[in-house]
MDTraj code that builds the backbone (N, CA, C; nanometers):
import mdtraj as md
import numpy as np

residues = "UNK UNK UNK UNK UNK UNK UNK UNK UNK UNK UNK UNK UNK UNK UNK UNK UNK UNK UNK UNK UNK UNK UNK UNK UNK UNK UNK UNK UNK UNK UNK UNK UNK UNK UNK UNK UNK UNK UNK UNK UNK UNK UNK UNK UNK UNK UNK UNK UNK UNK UNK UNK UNK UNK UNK UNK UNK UNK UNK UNK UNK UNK UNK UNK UNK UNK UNK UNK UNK UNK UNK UNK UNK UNK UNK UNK UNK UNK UNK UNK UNK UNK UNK UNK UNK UNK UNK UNK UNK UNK".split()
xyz = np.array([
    [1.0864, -0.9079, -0.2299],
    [1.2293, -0.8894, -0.2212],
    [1.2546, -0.7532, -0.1563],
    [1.3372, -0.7571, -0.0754],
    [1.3471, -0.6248, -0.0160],
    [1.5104, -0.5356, -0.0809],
    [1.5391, -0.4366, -0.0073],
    [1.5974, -0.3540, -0.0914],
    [1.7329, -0.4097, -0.0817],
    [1.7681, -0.4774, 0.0615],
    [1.8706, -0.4977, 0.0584],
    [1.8956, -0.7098, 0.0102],
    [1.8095, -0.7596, -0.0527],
    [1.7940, -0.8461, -0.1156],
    [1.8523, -0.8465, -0.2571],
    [1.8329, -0.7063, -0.2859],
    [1.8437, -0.6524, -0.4523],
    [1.9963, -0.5860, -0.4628],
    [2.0217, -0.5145, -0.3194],
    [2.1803, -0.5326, -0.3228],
    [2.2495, -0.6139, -0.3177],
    [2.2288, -0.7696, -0.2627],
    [2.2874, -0.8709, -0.2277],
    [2.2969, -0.9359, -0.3973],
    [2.1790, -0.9004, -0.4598],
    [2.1559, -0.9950, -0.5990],
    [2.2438, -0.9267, -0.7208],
    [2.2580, -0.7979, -0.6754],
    [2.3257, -0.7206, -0.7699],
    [2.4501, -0.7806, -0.7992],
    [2.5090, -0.7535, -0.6397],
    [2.6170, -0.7940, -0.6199],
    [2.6727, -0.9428, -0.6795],
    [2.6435, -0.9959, -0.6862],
    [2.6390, -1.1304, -0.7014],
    [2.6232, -1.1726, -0.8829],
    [2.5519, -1.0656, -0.9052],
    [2.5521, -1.0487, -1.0949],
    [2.6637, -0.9754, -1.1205],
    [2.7386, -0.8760, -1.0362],
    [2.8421, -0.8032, -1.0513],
    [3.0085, -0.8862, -1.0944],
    [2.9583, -1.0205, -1.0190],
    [3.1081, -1.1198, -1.0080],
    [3.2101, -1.0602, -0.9491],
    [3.2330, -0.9540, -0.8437],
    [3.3325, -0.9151, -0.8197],
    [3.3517, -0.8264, -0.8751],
    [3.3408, -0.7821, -0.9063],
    [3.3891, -0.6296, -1.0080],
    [3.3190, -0.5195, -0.9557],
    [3.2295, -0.4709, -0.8406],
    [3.1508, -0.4056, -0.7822],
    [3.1316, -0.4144, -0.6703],
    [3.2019, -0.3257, -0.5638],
    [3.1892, -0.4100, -0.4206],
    [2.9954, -0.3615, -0.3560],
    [2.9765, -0.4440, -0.2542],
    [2.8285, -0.4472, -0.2157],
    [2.7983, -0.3349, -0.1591],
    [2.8771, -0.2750, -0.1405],
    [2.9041, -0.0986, -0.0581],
    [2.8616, 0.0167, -0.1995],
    [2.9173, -0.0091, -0.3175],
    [2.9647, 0.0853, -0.4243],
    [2.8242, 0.0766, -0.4956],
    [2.7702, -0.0777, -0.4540],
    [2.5787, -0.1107, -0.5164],
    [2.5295, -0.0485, -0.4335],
    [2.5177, -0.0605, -0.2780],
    [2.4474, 0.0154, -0.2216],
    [2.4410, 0.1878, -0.1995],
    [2.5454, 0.2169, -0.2884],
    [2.5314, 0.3729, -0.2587],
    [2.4529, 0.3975, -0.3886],
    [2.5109, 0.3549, -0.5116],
    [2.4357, 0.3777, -0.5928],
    [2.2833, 0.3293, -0.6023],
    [2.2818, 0.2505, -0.5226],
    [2.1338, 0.2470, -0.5328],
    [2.0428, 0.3010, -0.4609],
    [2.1154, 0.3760, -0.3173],
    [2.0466, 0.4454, -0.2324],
    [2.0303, 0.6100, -0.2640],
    [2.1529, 0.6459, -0.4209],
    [2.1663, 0.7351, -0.4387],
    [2.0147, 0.8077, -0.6354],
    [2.0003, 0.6559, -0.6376],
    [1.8788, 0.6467, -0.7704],
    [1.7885, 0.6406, -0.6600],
    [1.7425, 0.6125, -0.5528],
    [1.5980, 0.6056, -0.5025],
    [1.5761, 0.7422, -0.4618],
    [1.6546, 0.8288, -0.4224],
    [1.6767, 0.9727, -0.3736],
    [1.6139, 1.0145, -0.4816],
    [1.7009, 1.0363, -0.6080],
    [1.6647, 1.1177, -0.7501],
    [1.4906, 1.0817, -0.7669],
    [1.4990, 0.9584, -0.7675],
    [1.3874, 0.8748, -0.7965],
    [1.2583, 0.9546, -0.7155],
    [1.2806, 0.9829, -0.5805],
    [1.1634, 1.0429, -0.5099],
    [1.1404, 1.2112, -0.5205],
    [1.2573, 1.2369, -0.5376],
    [1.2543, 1.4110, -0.5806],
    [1.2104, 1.4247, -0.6555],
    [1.2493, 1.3552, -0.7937],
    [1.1948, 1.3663, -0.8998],
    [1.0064, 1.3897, -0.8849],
    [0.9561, 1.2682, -0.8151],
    [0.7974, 1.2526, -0.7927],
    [0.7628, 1.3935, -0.7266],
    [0.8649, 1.4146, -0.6289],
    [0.7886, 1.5187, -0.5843],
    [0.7909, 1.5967, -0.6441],
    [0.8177, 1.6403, -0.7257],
    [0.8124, 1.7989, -0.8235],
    [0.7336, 1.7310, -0.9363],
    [0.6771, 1.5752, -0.9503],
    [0.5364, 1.5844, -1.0141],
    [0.6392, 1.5082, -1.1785],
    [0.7717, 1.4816, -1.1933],
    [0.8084, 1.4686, -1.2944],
    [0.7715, 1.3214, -1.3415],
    [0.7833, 1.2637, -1.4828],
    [0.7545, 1.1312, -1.4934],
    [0.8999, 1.1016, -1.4809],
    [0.9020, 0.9648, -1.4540],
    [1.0338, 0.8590, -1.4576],
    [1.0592, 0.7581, -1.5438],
    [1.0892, 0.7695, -1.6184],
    [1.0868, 0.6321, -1.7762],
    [1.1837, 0.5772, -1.7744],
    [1.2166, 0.4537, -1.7562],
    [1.3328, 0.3533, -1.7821],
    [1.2855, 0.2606, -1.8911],
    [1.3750, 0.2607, -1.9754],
    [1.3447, 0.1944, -2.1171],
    [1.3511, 0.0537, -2.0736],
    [1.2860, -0.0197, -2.1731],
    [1.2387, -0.1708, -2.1833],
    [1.2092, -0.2328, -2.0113],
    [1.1378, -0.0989, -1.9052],
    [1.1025, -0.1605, -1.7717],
    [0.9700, -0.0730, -1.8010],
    [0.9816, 0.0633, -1.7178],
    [0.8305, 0.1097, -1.7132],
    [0.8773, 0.2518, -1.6798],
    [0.6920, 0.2908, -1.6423],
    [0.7037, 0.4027, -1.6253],
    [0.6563, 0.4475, -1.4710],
    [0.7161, 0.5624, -1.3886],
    [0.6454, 0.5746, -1.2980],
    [0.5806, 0.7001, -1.2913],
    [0.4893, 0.7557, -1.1991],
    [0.4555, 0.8597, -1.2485],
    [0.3601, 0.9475, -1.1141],
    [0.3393, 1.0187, -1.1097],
    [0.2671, 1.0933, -0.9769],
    [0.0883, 1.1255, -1.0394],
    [-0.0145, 1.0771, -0.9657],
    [-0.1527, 1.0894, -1.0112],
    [-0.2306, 1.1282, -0.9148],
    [-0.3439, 1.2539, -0.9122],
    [-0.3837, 1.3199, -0.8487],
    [-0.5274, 1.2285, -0.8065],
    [-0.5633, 1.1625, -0.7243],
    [-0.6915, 1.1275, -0.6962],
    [-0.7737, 1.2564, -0.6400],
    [-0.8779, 1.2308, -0.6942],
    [-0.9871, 1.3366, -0.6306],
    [-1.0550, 1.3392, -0.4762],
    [-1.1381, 1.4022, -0.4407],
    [-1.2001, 1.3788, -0.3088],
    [-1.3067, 1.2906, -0.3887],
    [-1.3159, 1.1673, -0.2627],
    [-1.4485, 1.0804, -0.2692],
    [-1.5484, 1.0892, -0.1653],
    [-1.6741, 1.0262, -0.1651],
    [-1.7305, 0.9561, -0.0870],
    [-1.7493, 0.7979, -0.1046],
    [-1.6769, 0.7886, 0.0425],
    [-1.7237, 0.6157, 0.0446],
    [-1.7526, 0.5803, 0.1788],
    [-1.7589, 0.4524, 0.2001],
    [-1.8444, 0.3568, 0.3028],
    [-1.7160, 0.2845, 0.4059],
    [-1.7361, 0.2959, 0.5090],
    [-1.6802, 0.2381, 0.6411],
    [-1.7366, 0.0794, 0.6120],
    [-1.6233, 0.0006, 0.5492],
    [-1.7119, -0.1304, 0.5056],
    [-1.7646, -0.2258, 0.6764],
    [-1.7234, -0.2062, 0.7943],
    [-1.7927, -0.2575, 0.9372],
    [-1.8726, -0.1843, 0.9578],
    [-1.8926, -0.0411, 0.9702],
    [-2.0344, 0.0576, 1.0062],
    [-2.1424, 0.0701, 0.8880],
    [-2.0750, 0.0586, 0.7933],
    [-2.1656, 0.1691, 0.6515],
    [-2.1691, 0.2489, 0.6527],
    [-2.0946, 0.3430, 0.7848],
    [-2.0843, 0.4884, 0.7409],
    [-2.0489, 0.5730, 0.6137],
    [-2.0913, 0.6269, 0.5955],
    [-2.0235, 0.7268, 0.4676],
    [-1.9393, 0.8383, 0.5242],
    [-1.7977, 0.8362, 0.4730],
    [-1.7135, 0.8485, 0.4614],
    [-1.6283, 0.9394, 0.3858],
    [-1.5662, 1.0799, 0.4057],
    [-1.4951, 1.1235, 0.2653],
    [-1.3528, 1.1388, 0.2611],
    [-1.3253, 1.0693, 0.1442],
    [-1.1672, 1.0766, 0.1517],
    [-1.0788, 1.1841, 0.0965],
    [-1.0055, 1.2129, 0.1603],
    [-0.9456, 1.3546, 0.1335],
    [-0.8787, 1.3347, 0.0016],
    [-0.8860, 1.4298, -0.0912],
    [-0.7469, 1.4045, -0.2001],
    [-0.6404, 1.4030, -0.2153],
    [-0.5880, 1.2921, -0.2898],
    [-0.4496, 1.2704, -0.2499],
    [-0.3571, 1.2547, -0.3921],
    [-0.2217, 1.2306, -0.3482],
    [-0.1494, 1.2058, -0.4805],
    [-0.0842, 1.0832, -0.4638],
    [-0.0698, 0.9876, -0.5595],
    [-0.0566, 0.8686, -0.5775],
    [0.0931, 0.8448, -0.6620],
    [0.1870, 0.7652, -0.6295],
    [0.2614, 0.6925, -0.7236],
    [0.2310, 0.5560, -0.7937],
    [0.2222, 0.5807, -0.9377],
    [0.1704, 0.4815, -1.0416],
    [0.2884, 0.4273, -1.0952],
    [0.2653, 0.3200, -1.1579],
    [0.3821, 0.2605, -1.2889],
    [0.3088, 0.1587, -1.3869],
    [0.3566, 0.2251, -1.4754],
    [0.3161, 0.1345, -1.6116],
    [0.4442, 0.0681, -1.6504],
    [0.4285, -0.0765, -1.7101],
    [0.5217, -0.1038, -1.7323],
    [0.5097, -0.1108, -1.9014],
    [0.6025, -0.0978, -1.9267],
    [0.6702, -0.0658, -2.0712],
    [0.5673, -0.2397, -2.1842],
    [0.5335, -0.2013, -2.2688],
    [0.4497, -0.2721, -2.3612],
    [0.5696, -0.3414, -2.4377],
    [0.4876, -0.4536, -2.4010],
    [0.5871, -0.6039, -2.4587],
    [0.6637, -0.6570, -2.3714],
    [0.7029, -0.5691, -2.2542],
    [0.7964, -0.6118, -2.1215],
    [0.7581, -0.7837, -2.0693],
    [0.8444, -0.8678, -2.0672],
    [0.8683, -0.9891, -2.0589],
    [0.9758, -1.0330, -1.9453],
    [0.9001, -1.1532, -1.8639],
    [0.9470, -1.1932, -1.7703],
    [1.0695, -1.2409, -1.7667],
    [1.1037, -1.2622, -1.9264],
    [1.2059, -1.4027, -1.9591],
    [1.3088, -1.3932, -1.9710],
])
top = md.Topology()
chain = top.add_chain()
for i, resn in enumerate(residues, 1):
    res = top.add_residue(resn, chain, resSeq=i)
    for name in ("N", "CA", "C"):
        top.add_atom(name, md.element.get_by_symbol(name[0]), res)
traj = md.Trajectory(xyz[None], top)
């Protein structure tokens, strides 16, 4: 589903009461917070969904799986999410 799939769906759970403009700001205005937040390393918790969170991978060595070269990968930082325990599809 893409982002503007999720505005269209919002909208549409909204019944009118929310124009598709007033979803899309607010939602373009939580993905902002949402990424600042990561970058300064903070966690993100939304109750009964999950968690997201920033994780430091280390430097590796690995393998060029067509050559077999060995390979080292620089370290990096990762965005994770756990989702909240007991969280249900239904």
């Amino acid at each position: 589903m893409t982002k503007r799939e999720l505005v269209v769906a919002a909208t549409a759970k909204a019944n009118g009461q929310i124009t598709q403009g007033c979803i899309q700001q607010g939602f373009e205005l939580i993905l902002k917070s949402t990424l600042e937040a990561l970058a300064k390393g903070e966690k993100i918790t939304i109750a009964n969904f999950g968690t997201f969170y920033v994780k430091e991978m280390k430097e590796r060595v690995s393998r060029n799986p067509s050559t077999g070269e060995k390979i080292t990968v620089e370290a990096k930082k990762v965005v994770k999410f756990k989702v909240t325990q007991g969280f249900s599809f239904e």
